[in-house]
TIDRENLUM-868547 format. One record per residue (C-alpha): residue number from 1; residue in three letters; y, x, z. Coordinates in nm, 2 decimals. Example, Ala and Ser with C-alpha at 12.3 -4.5 7.8 and 13.67 -1.06 7.14 Angstrom:
     n   res        Y        X        Z
     1   ALA    -0.45     1.23     0.78
     2   SER    -0.11     1.37     0.71
// end
This chain:
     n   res        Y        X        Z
     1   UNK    -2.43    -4.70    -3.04
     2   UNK    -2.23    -4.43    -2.87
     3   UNK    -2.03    -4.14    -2.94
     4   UNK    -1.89    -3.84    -2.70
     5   UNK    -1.61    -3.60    -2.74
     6   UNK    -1.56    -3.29    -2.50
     7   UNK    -1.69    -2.98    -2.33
     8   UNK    -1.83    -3.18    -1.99
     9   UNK    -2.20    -3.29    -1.91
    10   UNK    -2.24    -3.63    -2.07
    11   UNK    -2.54    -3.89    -2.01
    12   UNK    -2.63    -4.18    -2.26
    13   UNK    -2.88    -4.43    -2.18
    14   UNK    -3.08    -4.64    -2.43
    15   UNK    -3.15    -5.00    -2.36
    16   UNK    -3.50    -5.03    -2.20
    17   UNK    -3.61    -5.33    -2.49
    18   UNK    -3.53    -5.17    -2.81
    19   UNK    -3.72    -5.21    -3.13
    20   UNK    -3.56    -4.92    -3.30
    21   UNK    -3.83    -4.63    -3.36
    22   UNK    -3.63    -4.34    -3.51
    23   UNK    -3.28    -4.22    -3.31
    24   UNK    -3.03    -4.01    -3.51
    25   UNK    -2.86    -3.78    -3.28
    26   UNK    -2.55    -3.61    -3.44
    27   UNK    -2.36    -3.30    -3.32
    28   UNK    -2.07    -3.17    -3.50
    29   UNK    -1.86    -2.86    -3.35
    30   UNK    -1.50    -2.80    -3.37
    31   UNK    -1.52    -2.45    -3.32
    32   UNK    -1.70    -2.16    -3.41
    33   UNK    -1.98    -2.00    -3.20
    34   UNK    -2.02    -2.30    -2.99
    35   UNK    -2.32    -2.40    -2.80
    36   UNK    -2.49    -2.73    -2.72
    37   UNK    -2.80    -2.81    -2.53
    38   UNK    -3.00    -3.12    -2.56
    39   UNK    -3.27    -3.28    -2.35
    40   UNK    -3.46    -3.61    -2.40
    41   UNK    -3.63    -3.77    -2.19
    42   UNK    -3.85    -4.14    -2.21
    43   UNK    -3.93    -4.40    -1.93
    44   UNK    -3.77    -4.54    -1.65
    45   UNK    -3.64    -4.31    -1.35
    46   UNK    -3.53    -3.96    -1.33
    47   UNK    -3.65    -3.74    -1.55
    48   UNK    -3.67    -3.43    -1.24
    49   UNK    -3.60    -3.20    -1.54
    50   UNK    -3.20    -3.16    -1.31
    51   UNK    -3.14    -3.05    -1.00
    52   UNK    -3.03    -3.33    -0.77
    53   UNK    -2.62    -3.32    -0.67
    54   UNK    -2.56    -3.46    -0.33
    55   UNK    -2.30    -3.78    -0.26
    56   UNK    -1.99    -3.51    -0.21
    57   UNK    -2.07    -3.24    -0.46
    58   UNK    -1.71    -3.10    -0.43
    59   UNK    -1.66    -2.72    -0.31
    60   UNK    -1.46    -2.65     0.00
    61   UNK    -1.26    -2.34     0.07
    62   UNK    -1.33    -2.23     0.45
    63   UNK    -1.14    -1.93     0.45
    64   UNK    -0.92    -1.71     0.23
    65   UNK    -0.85    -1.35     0.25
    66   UNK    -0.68    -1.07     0.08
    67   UNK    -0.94    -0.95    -0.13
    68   UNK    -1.20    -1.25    -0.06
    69   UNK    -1.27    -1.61    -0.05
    70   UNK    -1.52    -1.81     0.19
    71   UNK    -1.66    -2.13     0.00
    72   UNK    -1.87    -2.44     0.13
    73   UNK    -2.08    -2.72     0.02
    74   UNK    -2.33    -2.97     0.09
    75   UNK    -2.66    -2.89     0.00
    76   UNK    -2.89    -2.99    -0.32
    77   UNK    -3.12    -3.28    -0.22
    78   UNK    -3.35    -3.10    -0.48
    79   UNK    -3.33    -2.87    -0.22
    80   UNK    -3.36    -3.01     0.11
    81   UNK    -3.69    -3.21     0.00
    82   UNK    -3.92    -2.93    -0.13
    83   UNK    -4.13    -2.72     0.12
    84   UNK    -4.00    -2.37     0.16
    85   UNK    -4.31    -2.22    -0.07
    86   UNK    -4.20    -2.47    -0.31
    87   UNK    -3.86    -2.42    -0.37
    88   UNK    -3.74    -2.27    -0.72
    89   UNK    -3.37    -2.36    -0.70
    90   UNK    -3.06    -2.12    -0.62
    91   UNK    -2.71    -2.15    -0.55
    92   UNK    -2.51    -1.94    -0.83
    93   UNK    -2.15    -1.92    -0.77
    94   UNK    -1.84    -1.80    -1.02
    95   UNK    -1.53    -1.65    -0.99
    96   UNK    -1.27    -1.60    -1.24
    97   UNK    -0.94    -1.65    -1.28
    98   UNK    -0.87    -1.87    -1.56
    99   UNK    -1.01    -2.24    -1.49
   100   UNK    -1.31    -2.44    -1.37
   101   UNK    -1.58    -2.50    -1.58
   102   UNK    -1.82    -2.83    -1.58
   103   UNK    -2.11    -2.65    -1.64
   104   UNK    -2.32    -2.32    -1.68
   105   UNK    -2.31    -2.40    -2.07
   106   UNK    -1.95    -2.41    -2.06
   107   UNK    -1.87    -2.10    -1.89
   108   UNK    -2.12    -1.90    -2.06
   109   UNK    -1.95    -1.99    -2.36
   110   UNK    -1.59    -1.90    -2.26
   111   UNK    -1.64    -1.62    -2.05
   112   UNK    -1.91    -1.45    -2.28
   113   UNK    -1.69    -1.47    -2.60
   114   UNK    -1.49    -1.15    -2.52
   115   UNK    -1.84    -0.99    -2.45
   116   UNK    -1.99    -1.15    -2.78
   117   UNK    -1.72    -1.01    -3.00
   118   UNK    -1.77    -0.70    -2.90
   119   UNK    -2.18    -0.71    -2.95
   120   UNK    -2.11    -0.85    -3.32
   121   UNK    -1.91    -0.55    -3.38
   122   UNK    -2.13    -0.30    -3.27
   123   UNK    -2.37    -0.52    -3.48
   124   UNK    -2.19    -0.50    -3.79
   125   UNK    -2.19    -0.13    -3.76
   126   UNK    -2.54    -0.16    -3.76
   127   UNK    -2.61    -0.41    -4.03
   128   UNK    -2.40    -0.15    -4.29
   129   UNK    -2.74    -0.05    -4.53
   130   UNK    -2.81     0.01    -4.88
   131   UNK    -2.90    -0.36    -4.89
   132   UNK    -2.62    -0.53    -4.77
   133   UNK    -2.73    -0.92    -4.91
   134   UNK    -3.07    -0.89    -4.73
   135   UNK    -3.03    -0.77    -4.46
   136   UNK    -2.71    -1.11    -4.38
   137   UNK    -2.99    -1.28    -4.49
   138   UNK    -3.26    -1.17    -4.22
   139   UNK    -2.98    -1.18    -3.97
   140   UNK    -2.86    -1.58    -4.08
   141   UNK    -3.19    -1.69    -4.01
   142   UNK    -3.25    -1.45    -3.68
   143   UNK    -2.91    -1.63    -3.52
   144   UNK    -3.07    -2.02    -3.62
   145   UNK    -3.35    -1.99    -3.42
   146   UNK    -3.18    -1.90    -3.05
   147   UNK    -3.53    -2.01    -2.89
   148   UNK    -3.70    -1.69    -3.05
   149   UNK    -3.44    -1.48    -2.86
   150   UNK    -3.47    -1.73    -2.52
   151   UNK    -3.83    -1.70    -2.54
   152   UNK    -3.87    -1.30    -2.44
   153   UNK    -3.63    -1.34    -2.15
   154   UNK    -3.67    -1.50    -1.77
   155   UNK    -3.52    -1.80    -1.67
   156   UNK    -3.29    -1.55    -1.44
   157   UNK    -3.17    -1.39    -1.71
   158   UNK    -2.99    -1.66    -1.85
   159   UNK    -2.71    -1.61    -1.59
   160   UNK    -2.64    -1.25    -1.57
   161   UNK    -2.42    -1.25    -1.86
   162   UNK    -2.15    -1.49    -1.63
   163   UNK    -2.15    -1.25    -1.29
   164   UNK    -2.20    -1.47    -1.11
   165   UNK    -2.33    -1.42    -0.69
   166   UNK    -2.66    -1.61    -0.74
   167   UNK    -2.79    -1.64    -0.34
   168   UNK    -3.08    -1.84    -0.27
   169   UNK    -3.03    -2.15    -0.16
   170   UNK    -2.75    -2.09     0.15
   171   UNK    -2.48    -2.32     0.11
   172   UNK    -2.21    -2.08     0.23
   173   UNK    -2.08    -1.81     0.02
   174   UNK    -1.80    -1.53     0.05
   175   UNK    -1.68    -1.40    -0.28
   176   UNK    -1.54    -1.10    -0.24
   177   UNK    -1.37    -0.80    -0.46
   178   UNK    -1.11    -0.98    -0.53
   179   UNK    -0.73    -0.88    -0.63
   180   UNK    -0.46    -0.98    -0.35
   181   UNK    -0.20    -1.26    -0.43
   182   UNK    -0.43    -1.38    -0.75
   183   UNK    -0.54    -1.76    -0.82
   184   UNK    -0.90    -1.80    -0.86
   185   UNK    -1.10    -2.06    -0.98
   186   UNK    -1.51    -2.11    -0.81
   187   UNK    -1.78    -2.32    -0.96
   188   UNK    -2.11    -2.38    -0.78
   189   UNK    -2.39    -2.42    -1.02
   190   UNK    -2.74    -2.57    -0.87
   191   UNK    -3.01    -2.35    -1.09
   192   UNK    -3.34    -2.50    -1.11
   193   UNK    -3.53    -2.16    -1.26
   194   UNK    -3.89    -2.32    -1.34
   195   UNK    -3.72    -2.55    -1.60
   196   UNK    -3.44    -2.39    -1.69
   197   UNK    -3.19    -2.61    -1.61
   198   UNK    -2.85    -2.66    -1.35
   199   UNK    -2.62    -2.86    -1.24
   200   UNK    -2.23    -2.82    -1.12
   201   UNK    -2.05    -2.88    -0.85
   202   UNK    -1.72    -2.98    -0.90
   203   UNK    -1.53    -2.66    -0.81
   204   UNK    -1.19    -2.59    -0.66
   205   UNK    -0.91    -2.28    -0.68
   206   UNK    -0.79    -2.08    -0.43
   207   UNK    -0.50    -1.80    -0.38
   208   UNK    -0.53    -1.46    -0.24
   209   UNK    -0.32    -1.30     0.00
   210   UNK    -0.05    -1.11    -0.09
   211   UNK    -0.13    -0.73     0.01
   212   UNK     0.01    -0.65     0.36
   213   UNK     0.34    -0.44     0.22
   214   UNK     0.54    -0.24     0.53
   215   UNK     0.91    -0.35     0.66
   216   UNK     1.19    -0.19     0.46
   217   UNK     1.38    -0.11     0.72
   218   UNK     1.82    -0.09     0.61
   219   UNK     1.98     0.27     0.74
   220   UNK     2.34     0.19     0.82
   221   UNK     2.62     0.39     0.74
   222   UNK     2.59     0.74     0.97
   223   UNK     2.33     0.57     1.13
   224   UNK     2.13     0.85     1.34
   225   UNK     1.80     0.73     1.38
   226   UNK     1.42     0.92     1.52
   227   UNK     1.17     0.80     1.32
   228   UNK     0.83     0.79     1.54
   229   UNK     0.51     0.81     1.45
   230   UNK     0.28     0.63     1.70
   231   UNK    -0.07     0.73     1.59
   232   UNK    -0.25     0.90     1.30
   233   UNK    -0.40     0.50     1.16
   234   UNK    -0.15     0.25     1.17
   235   UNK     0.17     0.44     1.17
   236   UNK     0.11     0.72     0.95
   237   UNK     0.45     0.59     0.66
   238   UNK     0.77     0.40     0.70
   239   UNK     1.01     0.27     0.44
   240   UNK     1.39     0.28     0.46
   241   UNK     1.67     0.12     0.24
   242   UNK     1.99     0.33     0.19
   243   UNK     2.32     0.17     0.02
   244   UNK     2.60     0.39    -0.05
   245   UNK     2.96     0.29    -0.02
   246   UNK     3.17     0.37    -0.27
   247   UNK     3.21     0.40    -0.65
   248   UNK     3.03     0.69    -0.74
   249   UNK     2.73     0.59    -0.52
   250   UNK     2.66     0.91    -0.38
   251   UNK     2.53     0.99    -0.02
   252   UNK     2.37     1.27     0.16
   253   UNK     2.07     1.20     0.31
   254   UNK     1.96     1.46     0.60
   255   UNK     1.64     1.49     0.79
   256   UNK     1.47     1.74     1.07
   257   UNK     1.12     1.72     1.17
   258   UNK     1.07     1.74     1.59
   259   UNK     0.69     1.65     1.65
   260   UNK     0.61     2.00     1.74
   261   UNK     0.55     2.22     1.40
   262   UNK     0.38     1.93     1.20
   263   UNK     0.55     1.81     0.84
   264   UNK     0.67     1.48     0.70
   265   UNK     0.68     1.41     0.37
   266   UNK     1.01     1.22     0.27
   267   UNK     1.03     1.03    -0.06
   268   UNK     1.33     0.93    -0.22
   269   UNK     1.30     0.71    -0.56
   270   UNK     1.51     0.45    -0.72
   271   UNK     1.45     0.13    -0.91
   272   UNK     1.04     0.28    -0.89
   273   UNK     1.16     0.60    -1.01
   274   UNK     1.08     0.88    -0.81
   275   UNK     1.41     1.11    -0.71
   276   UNK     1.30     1.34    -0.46
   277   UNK     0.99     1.45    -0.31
   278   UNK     0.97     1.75    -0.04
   279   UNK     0.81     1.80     0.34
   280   UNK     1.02     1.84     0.57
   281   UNK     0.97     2.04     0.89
   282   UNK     1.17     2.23     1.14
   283   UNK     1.44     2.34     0.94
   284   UNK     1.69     2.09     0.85
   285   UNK     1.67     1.90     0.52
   286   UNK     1.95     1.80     0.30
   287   UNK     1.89     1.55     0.04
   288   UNK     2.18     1.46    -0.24
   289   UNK     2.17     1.08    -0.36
   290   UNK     2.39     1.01    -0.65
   291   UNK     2.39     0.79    -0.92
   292   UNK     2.21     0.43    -0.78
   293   UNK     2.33     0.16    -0.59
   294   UNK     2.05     0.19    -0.34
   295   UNK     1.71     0.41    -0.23
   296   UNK     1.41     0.40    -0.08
   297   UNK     1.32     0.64     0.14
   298   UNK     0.94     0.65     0.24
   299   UNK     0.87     0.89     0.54
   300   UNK     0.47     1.00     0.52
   301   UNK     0.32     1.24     0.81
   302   UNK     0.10     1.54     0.74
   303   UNK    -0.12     1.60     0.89
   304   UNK    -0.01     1.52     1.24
   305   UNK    -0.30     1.52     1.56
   306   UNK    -0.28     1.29     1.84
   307   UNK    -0.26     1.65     2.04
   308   UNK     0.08     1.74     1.89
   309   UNK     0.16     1.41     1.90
   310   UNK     0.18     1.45     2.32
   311   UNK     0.41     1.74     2.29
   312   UNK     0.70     1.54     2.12
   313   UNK     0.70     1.34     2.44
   314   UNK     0.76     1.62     2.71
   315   UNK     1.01     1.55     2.94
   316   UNK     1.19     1.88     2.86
   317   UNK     1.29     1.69     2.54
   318   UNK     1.44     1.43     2.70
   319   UNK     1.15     1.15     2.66
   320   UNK     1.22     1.12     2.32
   321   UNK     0.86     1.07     2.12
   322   UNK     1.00     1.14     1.76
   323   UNK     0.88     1.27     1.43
   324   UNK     1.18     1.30     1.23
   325   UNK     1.56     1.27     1.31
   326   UNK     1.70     1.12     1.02
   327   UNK     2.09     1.03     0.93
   328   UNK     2.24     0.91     0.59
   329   UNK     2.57     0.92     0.48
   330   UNK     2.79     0.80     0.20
   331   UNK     2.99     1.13     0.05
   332   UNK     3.29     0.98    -0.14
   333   UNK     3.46     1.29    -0.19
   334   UNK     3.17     1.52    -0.20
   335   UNK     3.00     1.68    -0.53
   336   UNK     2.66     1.83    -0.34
   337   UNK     2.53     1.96    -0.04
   338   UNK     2.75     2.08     0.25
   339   UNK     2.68     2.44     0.29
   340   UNK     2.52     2.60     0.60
   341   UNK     2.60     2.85     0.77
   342   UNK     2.40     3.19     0.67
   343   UNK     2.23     3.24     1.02
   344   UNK     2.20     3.01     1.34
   345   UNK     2.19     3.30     1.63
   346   UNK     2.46     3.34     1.84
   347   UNK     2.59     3.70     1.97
   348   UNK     2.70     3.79     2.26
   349   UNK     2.88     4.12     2.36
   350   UNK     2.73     4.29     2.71
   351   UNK     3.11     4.50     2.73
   352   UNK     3.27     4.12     2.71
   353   UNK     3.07     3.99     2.97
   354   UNK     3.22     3.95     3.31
   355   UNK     3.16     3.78     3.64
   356   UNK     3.32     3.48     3.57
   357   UNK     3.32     3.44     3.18
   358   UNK     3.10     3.54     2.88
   359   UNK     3.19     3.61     2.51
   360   UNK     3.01     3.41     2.21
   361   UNK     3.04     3.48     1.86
   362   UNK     2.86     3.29     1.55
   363   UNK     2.87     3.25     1.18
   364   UNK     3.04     2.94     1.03
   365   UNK     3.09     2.75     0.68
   366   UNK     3.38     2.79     0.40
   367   UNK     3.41     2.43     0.51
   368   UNK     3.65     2.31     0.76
   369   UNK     3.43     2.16     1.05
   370   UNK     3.39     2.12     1.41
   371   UNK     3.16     2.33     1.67
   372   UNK     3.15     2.22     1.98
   373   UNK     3.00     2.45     2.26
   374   UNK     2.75     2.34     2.55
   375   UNK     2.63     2.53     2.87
   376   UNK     2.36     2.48     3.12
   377   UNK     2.32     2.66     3.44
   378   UNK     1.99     2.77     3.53
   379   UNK     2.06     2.93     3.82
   380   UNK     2.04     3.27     4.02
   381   UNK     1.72     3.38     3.90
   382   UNK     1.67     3.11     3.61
   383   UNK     1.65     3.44     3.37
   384   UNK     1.33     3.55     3.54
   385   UNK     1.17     3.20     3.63
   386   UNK     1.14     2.97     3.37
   387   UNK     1.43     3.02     3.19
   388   UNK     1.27     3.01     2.82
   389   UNK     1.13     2.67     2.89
   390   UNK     1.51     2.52     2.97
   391   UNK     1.59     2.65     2.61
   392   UNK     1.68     2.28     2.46
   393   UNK     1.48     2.13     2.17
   394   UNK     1.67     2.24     1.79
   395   UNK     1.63     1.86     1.73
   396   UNK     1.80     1.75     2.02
   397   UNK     2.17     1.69     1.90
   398   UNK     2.50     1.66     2.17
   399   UNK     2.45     1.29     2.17
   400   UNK     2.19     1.37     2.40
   401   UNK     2.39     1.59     2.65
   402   UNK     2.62     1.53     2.91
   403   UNK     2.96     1.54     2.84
   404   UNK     3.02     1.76     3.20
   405   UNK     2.85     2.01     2.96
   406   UNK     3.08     2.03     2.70
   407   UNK     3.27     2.35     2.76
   408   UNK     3.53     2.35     2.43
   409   UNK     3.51     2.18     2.08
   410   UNK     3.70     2.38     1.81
   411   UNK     3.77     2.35     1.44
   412   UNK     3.71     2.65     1.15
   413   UNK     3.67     2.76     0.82
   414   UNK     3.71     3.09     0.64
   415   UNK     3.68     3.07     0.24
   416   UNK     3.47     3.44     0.24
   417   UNK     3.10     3.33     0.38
   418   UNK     3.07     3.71     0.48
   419   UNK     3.39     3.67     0.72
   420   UNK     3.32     3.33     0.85
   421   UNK     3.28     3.44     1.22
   422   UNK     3.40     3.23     1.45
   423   UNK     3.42     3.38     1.85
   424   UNK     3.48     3.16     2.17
   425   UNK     3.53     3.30     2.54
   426   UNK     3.37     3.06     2.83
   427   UNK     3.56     3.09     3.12
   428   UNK     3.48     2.91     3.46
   429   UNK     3.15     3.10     3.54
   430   UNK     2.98     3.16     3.88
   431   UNK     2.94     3.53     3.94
   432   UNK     2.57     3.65     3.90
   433   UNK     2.40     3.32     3.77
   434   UNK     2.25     3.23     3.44
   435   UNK     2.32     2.97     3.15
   436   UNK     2.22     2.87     2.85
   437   UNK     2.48     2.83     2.56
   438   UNK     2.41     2.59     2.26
   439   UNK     2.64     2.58     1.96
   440   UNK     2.68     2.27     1.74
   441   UNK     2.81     2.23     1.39
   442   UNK     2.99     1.87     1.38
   443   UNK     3.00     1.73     1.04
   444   UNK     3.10     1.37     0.86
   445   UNK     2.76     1.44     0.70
   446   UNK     2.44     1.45     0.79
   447   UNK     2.29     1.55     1.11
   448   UNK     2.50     1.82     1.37
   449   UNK     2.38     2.15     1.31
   450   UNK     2.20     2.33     1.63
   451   UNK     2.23     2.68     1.66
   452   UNK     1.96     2.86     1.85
   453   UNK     2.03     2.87     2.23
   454   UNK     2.17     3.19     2.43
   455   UNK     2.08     3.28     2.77
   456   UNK     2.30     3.50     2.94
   457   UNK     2.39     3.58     3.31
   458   UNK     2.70     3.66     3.42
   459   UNK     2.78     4.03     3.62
   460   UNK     2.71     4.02     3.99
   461   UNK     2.97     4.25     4.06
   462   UNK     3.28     4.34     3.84
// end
């Protein structure tokens, strides 16, 4: 008379004039563990045994999120006719990520089979006795009765093996806990708890949002670049992309923190293997890249306040509001880090200091380089009123001084570290007056070393 094959909700309906008395129903699995559930009903009409589905029983997607979709659909008329005091029905919905599922019979049965091979191993541990044959035997005829088991439980419980959000009988649902940039598949099931029975709405899929992932921002070859940090919640990282030049894929990445004593953490990794990891404060910061075509280099504050924040912004630095002072290189002669020079104060002699010129002396590097000398007059009595606050930030470099301050660039090297003193007379003074005298180390890599500033004032009277 008729015959069904599949995993869907399927109706037959008799002719109403039949003589037949006796109906053979016959249901034959192709797979193990599987479940089927069987209602008959006589006469004409509905049986009310199912919930009603309305005209449109598809589910809309209002809104999708990273972690969370927003689902919508018209309501059960098996709801919307009942009193309130009446109503047994709820709205269960499901989530997963594999496909939709035509009814609560179905899911139960693919989405519980991970769960139910686990329970029949822990009860196979169990079932291990000194009489092995009887005790199969008790359990064989337990498992062909599955109303005994039904019976002790509520009609609720029959759904908390899926987890599933069952939520009354509102017809708007967000699902939420989900993974970003992952397809999902939702089912709406109508549950009618007093007879134990449901029906499904025909469900729909949706995609997450892809996680919100920072700009990579690409460093350019000597690039110089302050790295700001605008406040302690949105801005607290940054990524950079770093490409040597060259063959041997080696570069020198350097770095000096200027917000005011607080640390950065800088990151250096390649191909998701970290390289480097190391704060980086006042002190300058030299980095060696070898070996990989490109880096990332993630720049993390510590612990930074909104109150130090303010102080990298002080006009006596120039109005720049940076963090970090960054600058990366390719090296393609280079086999490390350039060497520094053993201390950054600068002498002066009193015996060598005239009316109209002063004498400077500093340590250099076993490496040929440039220094370049800077002065800044304070005035007549700038050494008594305020002139430690004209002392110029270490992070400022000469790109951010005037070139009418440049006094004489020179080159030097000396192979002994313990001879490499350099000295420098600075000529062209005005008799009694003070100025400050900044040193800089010019290099082809990495970031000009600042020596600590001098303040001297020339002799009134010679």
């Amino acid at each position: 008379m008729y015959s069904f094959t599949g995993s869907a909700v399927d109706t037959y309906k008799g002719p109403s004039k039949s003589h037949a008395t006796i109906y053979i129903l016959r249901l034959r699995s192709k797979q193990q563990n599987t479940r089927a559930t069987v209602y008959l009903h006589e006469g004409l009409g509905p049986s009310g045994v199912f919930p009603l589905l309305p005209a449109d029983h598809r589910v809309h997607t209002l809104g999708v999120g990273m972690t969370s979709v927003t689902l919508s659909w018209a309501p059960s008329a098996s709801i919307t006719i009942l009193p309130q005091s009446q109503k047994s029905y709820d709205y269960c919905v499901l989530a997963n990520s594999q496909k939709n599922y035509p009814s609560v019979c179905a899911a139960r049965e693919k989405i519980g089979k991970k769960n139910d091979q686990k329970e029949e191993k822990k009860e196979r541990r169990r079932r291990v006795t000194a009489w092995p044959i009887l005790k199969e035997w008790w359990w064989q005829q337990w498992d062909s009765y599955p109303e005994a088991q039904s019976a002790a439980s509520s009609p609720t419980d029959e759904y908390s093996d899926l987890k599933c959000v069952c939520q009354g009988t509102e017809s708007v649902c967000t699902v939420s806990e989900l993974l970003p940039e992952t397809q999902y598949y939702f089912d709406v099931f109508v549950i009618d708890r007093l007879n134990g029975t449901s029906m499904a709405y025909k469900g729909t899929f949706a995609r997450t949002h892809e996680e919100a992932r920072a700009a990579i921002v690409t460093l350019r070859e000597g690039e110089l670049r302050w790295v700001t940090f605008s406040d302690r919640g949105s801005n607290s990282e940054q990524f950079f992309t770093f490409r040597p030049r060259g063959i041997q894929q080696s570069g020198l990445l350097t770095l000096q923190s200027c917000g005011g004593g607080e640390k950065v953490k800088v990151t250096v990794s390649s191909k998701g293997q970290v390289l480097s990891s190391q704060a980086v404060g006042g002190d300058l910061a030299h980095i060696w890249l070898q070996g990989s075509p490109s880096y990332l280099i993630h720049l993390e504050r510590e612990g930074t306040t909104p109150s130090r924040m303010s102080d990298a912004a002080d006009p006596a630095l120039g109005g720049l509001m940076a963090s970090v002072k960054m600058q990366t290189s390719s090296a393609y002669h280079r086999r490390g880090v350039p060497s520094l020079p053993s201390t950054l104060q600068i002498k002066s002699f009193n015996r060598l200091r005239g009316c109209n010129s002063v004498t400077l002396a500093w340590m250099g590097t076993e490496e040929r380089s440039l220094y370049c000398v800077y002065r800044r007059k304070l005035g007549e009595h700038g050494a008594e009123a305020g002139g430690a606050s004209a002392l110029t930030s270490p992070c400022l470099g000469p790109e951010s001084r005037s070139d009418t301050e440049r006094v004489l660039c020179k080159y030097f090297q000396e192979l002994n570290p313990r001879r490499a003193v350099t000295t420098a007379v600075i000529g062209g003074l005005e008799p009694g007056m003070a100025y400050v005298f900044d040193v800089y180390l010019m290099r082809r890599w990495g970031i000009p070393i600042k020596y600590a500033s001098k303040m001297l004032k020339t002799r009134k009277e010679c």
